[in-house]
Structures are given as structure tokens and as C-alpha cells.
C-alpha positions in Angstrom: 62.7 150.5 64.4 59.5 150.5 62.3 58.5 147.5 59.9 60.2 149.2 57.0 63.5 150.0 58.5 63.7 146.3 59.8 62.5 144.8 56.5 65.7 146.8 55.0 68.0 146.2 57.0 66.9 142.3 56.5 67.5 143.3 52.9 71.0 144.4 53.5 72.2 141.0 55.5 70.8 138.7 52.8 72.7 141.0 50.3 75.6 140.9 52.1 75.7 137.2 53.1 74.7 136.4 49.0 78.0 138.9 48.4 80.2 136.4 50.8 79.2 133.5 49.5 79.7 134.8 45.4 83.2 136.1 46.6 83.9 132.1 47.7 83.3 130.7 44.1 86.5 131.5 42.9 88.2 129.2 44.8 85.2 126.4 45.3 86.8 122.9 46.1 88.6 125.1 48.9 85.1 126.9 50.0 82.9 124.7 49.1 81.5 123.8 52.8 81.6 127.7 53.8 79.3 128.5 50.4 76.9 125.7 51.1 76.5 127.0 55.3 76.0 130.7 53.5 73.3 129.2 51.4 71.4 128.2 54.0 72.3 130.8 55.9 70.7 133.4 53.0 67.7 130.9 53.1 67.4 131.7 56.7 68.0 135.4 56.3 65.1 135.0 53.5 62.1 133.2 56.1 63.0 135.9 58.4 61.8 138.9 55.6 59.0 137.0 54.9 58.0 137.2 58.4 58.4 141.0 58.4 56.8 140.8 55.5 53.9 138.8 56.9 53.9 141.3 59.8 53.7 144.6 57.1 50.5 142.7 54.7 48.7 142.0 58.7 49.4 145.7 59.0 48.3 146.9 55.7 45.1 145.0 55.3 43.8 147.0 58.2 43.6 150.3 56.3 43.4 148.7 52.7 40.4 149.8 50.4 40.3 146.0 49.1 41.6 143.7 52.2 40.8 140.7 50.1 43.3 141.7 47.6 46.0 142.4 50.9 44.6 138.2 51.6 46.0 136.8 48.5 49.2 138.4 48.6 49.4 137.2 52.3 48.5 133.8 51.2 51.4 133.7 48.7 53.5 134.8 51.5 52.3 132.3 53.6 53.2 129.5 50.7 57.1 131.1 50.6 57.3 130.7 54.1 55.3 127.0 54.3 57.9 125.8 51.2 61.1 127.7 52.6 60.3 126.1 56.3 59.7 122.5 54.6 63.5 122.9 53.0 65.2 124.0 55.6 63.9 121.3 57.7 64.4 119.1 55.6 68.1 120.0 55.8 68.3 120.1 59.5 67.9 123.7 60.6 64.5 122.8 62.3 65.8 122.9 65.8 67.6 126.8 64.7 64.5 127.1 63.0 62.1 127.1 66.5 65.0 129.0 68.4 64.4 131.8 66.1 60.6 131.8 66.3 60.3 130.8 62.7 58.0 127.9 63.1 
């Protein structure tokens, strides 16, 4: 599977994990623990796209015209992934975190 294809079907999860967790409002004191894991769990889903992403810019700046312009998009990317790392460790998915390669 090339870069693309993963980075959409990445796309698809987080969609479909955002769909579970919206269908779980309408009974929230009831689902309120499942909605919160699926938060996370769409966080997750998120830091691993911005990985592929990472992965696509490294790719692109090699046959870009202007690499420094591919440089500041990576270094946005690179900010996502510093911030979304930082919150999820924060709320104790550092050890799922490292088994996943994602720090």
C-alpha cells in the first residue's frame, strides 16, 4: 500500500471512530466513559496521520521546486505531532504511545 492509500484509509478509521463516539451522545451519562476512551482513541488515530503525513512531506521535498516551502509545512506538522504527543501523555497513553512507534 502506497502513502496515499494508507493516509486514507487512516482517514476512514478516525471518521469512523468520530461516527461511534457522536452516535454515544444521545445517551451520555450511560456512555460517557466509552465517548471519552473514543476521544482519545480518535487522538491516537490522528498522531498516527500525521506520521504518514510526515512520511508523504520527507517524500515530497525530494522532488519539490521550493523544498524550503515542503520545510515549513513539515515543521507545522512536526508542532501537531510535538502538541498531540504532549496530551496524550499527559493523559496516560505514553506507554501505548511507544508500543506504537509514535514517540
Amino acid at each position: 500500500m502506497d502513502i496515499k492509500q494508507k493516509m486514507e484509509s487512516k482517514w476512514e478509521e478516525i471518521t469512523a471512530t468520530k461516527n461511534e463516539r457522536e452516535s454515544l451522545f444521545d445517551n451520555f451519562e450511560v456512555n460517557k466513559d466509552k465517548i471519552a476512551e473514543l476521544h482519545f482513541e480518535v487522538e491516537i488515530k490522528q498522531l498516527q496521520y500525521m506520521h504518514l503525513k510526515r512520511e508523504q512531506l520527507a517524500e515530497l521535498k525530494k522532488n519539490a521546486f521550493d523544498p524550503d516551502s515542503v520545510t515549513r509545512v513539515e515543521q507545522i506538522n512536526d508542532r501537531c505531532i510535538g502538541l498531540t504527543q504532549k496530551h496524550l501523555i499527559e493523559y496516560g497513553y505514553e506507554e501505548r504511545l511507544r508500543q506504537e512507534g509514535l514517540i
